[in-house]
C-alpha positions as CSV (number, residue, x, y, z in Angstrom):
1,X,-26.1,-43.5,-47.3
2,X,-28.9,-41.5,-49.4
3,X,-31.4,-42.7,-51.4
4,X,-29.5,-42.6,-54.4
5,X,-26.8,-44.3,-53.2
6,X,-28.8,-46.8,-51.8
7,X,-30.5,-47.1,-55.3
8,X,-27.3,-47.1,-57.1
9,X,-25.6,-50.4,-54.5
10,X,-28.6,-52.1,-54.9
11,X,-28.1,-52.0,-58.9
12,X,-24.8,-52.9,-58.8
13,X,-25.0,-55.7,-56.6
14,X,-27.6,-57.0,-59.1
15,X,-25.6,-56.2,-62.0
16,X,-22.9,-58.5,-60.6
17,X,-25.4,-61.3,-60.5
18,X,-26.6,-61.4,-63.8
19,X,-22.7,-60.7,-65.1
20,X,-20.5,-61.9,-62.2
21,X,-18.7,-65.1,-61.2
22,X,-18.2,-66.9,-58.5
23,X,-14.5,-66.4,-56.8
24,X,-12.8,-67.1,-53.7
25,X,-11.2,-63.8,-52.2
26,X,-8.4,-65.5,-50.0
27,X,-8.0,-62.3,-46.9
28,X,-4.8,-63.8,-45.2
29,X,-5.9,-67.6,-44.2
30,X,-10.0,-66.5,-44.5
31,X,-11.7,-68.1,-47.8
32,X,-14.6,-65.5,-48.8
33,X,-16.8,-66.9,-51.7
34,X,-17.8,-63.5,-53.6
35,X,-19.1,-62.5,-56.8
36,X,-16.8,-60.8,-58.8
37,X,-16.8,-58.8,-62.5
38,X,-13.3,-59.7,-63.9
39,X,-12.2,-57.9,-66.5
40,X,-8.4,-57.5,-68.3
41,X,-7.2,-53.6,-68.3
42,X,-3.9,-52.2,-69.7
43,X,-2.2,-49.3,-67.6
44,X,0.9,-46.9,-67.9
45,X,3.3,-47.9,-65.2
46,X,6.1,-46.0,-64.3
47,X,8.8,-46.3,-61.3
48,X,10.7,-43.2,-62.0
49,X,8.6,-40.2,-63.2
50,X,11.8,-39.9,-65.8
51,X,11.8,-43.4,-67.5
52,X,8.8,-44.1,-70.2
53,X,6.1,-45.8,-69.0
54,X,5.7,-49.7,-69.2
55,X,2.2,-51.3,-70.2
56,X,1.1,-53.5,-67.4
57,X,-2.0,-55.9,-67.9
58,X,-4.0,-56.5,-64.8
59,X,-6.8,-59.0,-64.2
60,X,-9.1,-56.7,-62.5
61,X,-11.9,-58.1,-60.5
62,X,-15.1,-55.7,-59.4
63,X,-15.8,-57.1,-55.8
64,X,-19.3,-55.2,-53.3
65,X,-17.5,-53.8,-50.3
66,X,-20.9,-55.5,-48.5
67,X,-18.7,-59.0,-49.6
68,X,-15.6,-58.8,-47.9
69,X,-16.4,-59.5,-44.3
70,X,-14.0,-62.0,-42.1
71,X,-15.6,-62.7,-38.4
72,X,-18.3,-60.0,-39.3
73,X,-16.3,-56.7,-40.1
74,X,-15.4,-55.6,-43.6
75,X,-11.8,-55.9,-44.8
76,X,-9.8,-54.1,-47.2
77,X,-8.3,-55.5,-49.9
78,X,-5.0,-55.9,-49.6
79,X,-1.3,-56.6,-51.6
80,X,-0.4,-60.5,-51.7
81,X,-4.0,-61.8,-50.7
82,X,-5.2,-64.0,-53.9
83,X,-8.4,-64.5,-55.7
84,X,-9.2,-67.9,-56.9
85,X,-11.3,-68.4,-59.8
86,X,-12.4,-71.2,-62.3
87,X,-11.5,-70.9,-66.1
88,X,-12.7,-73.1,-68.4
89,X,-12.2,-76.1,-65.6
90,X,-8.9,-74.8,-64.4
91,X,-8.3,-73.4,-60.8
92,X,-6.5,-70.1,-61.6
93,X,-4.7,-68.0,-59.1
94,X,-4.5,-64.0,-58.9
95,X,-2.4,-62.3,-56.5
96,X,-3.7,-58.7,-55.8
97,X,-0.8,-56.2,-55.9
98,X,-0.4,-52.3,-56.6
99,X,0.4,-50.9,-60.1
100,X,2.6,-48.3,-60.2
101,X,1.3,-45.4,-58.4
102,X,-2.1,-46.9,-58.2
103,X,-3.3,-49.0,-54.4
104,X,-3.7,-52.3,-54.7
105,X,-7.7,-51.7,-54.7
106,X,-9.8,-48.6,-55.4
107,X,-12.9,-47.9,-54.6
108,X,-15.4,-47.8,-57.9
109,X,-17.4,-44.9,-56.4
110,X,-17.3,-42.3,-54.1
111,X,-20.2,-44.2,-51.5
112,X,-17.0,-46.9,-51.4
113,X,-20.1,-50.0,-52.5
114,X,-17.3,-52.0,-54.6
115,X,-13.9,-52.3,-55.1
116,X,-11.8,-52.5,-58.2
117,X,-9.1,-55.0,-57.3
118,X,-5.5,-55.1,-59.6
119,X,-4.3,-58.6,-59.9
120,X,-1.6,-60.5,-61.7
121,X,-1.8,-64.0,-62.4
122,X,0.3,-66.6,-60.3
123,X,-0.8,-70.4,-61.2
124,X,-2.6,-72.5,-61.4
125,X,-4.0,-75.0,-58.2
């Protein structure tokens, strides 16, 4: 990485701080405590490029790349692992799934620092 991109990870990862939550990324059986940026989008979801689009709403969550480590290596998000996060004194569960055409998780820039992770909600622990 450059000095920019250094620069730029080390904002963000303070940004999540002052603006972030604590959540538990759940990668397979590993619990990872992270903090995470959780925001609601809407996106245009289509299976068939013929049929109109659906609306979707995903609970996205803003995760540093530098978080997701099981036994010392990173790990990529992936479909059907869950994040667990406390609202208003309720365990809530998100399941991490694809949306449409779109991965399950994207990368937020091109140095790959965070990911932008599309969840739906499952229940409630």
């Amino acid at each position: 990485m450059g000095a920019f991109d250094d620069d730029f990870a080390q904002a963000d990862a303070m940004f999540g701080e002052a603006f972030g939550d604590q959540v538990t990324y759940v990668y397979g059986g590993t619990d990872i405590p992270v903090t995470a940026e959780a925001a609601l989008h809407d996106y245009e979801v289509s299976r068939d490029h013929e049929e109109a689009p659906t609306i979707i709403q995903s609970r996205d969550f803003v995760i540093s790349a530098a978080a997701l480590v099981v036994a010392g290596s990173p790990v990529t998000p992936r479909a059907g692992n869950t994040i667990k996060q406390t609202i208003n004194g309720s365990l809530e569960i998100f399941q991490v799934m694809p949306l449409g055409d779109r991965p399950a998780a994207e990368h937020t820039d091109t140095s790959g620092t965070s990911w932008l992770i599309h969840t739906k909600h499952v229940g409630t622990e």
